[in-house]
C-alpha positions in Angstrom: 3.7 37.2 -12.9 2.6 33.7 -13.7 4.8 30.9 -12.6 6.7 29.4 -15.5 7.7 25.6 -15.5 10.7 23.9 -14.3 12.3 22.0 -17.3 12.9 18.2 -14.7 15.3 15.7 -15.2 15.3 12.6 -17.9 13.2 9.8 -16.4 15.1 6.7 -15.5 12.9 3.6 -16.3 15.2 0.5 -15.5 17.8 0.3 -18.2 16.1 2.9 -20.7 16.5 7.1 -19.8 13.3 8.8 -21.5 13.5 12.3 -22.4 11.4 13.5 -20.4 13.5 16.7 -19.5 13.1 17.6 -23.3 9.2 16.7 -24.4 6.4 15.3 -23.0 5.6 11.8 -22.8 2.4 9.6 -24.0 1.6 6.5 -21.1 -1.2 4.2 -22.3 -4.0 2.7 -20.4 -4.3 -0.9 -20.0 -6.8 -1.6 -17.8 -7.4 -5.3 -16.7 -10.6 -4.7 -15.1 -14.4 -5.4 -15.2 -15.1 -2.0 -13.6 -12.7 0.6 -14.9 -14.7 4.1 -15.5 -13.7 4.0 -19.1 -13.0 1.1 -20.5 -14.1 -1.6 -17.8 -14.7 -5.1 -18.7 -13.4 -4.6 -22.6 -9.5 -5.6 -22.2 -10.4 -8.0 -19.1 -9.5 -10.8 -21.2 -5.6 -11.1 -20.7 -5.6 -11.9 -25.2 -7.9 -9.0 -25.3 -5.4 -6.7 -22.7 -2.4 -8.0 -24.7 -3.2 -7.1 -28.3 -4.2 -3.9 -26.6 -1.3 -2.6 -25.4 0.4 -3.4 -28.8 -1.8 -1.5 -30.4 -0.9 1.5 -28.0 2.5 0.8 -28.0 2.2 0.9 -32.3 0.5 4.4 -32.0 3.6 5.6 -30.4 3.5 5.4 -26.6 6.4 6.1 -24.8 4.8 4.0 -21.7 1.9 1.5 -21.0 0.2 1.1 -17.5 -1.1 -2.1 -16.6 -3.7 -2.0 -13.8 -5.8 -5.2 -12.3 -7.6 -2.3 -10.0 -10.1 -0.1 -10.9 -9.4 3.4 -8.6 -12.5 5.0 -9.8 -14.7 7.0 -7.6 -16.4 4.3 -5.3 -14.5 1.4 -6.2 -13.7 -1.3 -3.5 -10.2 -2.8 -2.7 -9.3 -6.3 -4.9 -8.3 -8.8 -3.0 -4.1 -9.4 -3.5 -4.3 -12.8 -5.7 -7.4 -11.9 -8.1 -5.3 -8.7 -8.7 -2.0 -10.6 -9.6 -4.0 -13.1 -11.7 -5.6 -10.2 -13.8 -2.3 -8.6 -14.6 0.4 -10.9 -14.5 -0.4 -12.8 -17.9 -0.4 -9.2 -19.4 2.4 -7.8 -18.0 4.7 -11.1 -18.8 3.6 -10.9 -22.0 4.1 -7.7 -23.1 7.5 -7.4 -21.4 8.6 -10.2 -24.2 6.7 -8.6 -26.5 7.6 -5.1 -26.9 10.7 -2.9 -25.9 7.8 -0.1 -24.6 8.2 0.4 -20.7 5.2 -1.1 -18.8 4.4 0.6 -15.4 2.4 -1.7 -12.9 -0.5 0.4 -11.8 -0.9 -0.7 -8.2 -1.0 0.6 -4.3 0.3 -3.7 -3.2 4.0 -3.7 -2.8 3.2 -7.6 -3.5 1.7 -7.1 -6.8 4.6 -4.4 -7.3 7.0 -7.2 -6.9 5.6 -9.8 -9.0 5.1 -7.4 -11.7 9.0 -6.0 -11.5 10.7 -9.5 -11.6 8.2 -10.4 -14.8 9.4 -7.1 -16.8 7.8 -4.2 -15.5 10.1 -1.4 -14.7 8.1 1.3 -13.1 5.1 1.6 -10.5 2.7 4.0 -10.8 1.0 4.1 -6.8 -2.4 6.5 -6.5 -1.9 6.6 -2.8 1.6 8.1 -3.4 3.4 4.8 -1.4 1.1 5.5 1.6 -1.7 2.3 1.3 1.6 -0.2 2.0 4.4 0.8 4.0 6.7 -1.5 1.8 6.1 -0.3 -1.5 8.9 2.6 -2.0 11.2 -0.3 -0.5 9.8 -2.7 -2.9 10.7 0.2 -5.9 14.0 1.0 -4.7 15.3 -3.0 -4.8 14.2 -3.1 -7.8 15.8 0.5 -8.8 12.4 1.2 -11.1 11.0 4.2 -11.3 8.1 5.3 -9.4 5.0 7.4 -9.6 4.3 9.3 -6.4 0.1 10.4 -6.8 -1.7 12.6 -4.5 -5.2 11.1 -3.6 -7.7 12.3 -0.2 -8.7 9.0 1.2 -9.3 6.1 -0.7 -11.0 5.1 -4.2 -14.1 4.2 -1.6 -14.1 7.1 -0.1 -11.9 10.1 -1.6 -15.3 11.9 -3.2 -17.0 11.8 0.3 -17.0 15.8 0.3 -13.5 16.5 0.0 -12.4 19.7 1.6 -8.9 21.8 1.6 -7.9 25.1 3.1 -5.6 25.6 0.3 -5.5 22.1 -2.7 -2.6 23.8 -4.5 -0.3 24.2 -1.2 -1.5 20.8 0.2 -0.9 18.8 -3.1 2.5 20.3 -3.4 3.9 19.7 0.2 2.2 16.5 0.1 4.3 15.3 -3.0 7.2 16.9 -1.9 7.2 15.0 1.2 6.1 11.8 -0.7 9.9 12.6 -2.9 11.7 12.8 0.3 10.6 9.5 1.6 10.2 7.7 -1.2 14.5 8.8 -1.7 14.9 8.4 1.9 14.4 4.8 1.5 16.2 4.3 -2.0 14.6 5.4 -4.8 17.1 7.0 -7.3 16.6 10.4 -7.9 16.0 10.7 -11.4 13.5 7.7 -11.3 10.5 9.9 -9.7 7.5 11.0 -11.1 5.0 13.6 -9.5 1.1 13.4 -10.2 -1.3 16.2 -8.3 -4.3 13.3 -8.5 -6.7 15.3 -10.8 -9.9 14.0 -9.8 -8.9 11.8 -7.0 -10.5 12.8 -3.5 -11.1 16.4 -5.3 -14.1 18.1 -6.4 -14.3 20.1 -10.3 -12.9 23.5 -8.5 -9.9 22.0 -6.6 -9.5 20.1 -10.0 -9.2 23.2 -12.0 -6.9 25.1 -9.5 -4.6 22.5 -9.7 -4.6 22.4 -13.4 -4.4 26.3 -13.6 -1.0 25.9 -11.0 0.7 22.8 -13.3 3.6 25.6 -13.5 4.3 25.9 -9.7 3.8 22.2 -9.0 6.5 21.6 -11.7 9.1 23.2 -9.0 9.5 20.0 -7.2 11.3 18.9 -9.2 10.8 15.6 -10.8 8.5 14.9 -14.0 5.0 16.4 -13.7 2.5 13.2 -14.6 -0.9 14.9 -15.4 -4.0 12.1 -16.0 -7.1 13.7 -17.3 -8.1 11.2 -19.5 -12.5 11.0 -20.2 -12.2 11.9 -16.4 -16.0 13.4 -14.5 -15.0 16.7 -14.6 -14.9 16.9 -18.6 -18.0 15.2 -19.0 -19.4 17.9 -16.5 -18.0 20.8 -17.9 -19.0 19.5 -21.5 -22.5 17.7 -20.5 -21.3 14.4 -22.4 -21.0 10.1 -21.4 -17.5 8.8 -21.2 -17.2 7.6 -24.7 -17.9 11.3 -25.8 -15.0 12.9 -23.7 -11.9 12.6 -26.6 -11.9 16.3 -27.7 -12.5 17.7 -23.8 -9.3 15.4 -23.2 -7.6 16.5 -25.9 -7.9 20.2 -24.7 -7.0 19.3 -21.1 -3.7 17.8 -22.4 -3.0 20.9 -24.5 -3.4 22.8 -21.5 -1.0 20.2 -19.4 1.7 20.2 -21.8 1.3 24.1 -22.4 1.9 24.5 -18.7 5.0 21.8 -18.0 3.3 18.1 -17.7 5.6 15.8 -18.8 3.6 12.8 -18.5 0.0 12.5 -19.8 -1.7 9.3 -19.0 -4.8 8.7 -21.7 -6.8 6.2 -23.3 -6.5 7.2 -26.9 -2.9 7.1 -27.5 -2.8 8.0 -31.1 -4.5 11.1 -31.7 -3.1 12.6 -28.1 0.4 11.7 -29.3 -0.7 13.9 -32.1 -2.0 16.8 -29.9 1.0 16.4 -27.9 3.7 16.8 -30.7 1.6 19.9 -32.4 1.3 21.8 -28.9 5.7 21.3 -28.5 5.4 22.5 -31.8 3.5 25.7 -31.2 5.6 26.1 -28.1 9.0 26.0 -29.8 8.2 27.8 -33.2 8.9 24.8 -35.3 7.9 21.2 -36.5 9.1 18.5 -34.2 12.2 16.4 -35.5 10.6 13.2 -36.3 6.4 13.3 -37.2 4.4 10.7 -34.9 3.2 7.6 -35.7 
């Protein structure tokens, strides 16, 4: 019999609980970057980054992610200061600006704790807190919550032939363990997220195995983040650039929801707030309490 999900705790986001044990939630992409897969180069202009995640944040995100670092497939580090330079006008700006929560998207503890005295109020780490040994400290002092991703390798190197005896297994213990030490060292309980990496240092089968077992992962027990978003795979399975990958998106976060995400983390905010509401609609019989924006 199929695994069904494990409803998780409310997420804990500095002073504001999100219901995250009762729907799923909508982060927005801010990427202030040249080189981003997606969008690189168009919100590298701190103005530009700003009115962005307004926009998002008007179309009804529960979240917005502010990243300096591109962690596509091949990308090189950023050196510390041009990182902090990218994103620190933007993340002090939209912390006046807007009562949305902003995540830093980050694997520097540094850049983490920059970005948490200006406003920010979660981290969201790819390397799952392993890149810098001071970065679940860092999140803990500042009792934000924190997002715990599963990645083989680095951004440089984490598509050089990736290889697992068992992804589903080794993701799962992996983020278990990341839970334990990231609590182990502070980090309040009900301020954890869980992300199985989709397309990070895997290839399109581990990818879909790990989609296909969203249910089991969801026994860990904290918020299941799920980031498909215009990502290889979909423009493989679906033969199409990265500015043509909406609908295959939209289908992957059907699927997410369907099986217990409670996080997706996309570029177009609006319309996959939409296919988010509909798909808890379809899953509890009735019309959600309050229509999106």
């Amino acid at each position: 019999m199929p695994t069904r999900p494990v409803a998780p705790h409310d997420l804990r986001v500095g002073h504001q609980l999100l219901p995250a044990a009762t729907r799923c939630l909508v982060m927005g992409v801010v990427n202030v970057t040249p080189d981003s897969f997606s969008d690189g180069g168009q919100f590298a202009d701190p103005e530009a980054a700003v009115a962005h995640g307004l926009a998002l944040a008007d179309e009804g995100a529960d979240l917005l992610d502010v990243g300096g670092e591109s962690t596509r497939p091949g990308a090189t580090d950023v050196d510390q200061a041009v990182e902090l330079a990218r994103v620190m006008p933007v993340v002090e700006r939209l912390a006046g600006a807007t009562g949305v929560p902003l995540s830093i998207d980050t694997r520097k503890a540094a850049v983490a704790r920059v970005a948490l005295a200006a406003g920010a109020t979660m981290v969201n780490d790819v390397s799952g807190g392993r890149d810098d040994p001071d970065m679940l400290a860092v999140a803990a002092e500042a009792k934000a919550a924190l997002v715990l991703m599963h990645m083989r390798g680095t951004p440089a190197t984490m598509q050089d032939d990736p290889r697992y005896d068992d992804v589903v297994a080794e993701v799962e213990a992996f983020l278990a363990e990341r839970c334990a030490a990231a609590e182990a060292a502070g980090v309040a309980t009900d301020a954890l997220v869980v992300d199985p990496g989709i397309g990070f240092g895997k290839r399109d089968p581990h990818n879909y195995a790990l989609l296909a077992a969203l249910p089991r992962l969801t026994r860990i027990g904290h918020p299941l983040m799920v980031g498909t978003s215009r990502k290889g795979f979909i423009g493989r399975a679906l033969d199409l650039g990265v500015d043509q990958r909406d609908e295959g998106t939209a289908a992957t976060v059907t699927w997410a929801v369907e099986r217990g995400a409670r996080i997706v983390r996309v570029h177009q905010v609006r319309s996959m707030v939409r296919v988010v509401r509909m798909t808890e609609a379809l899953l509890a019989g009735a019309p959600p309490s309050e229509p999106p924006p």
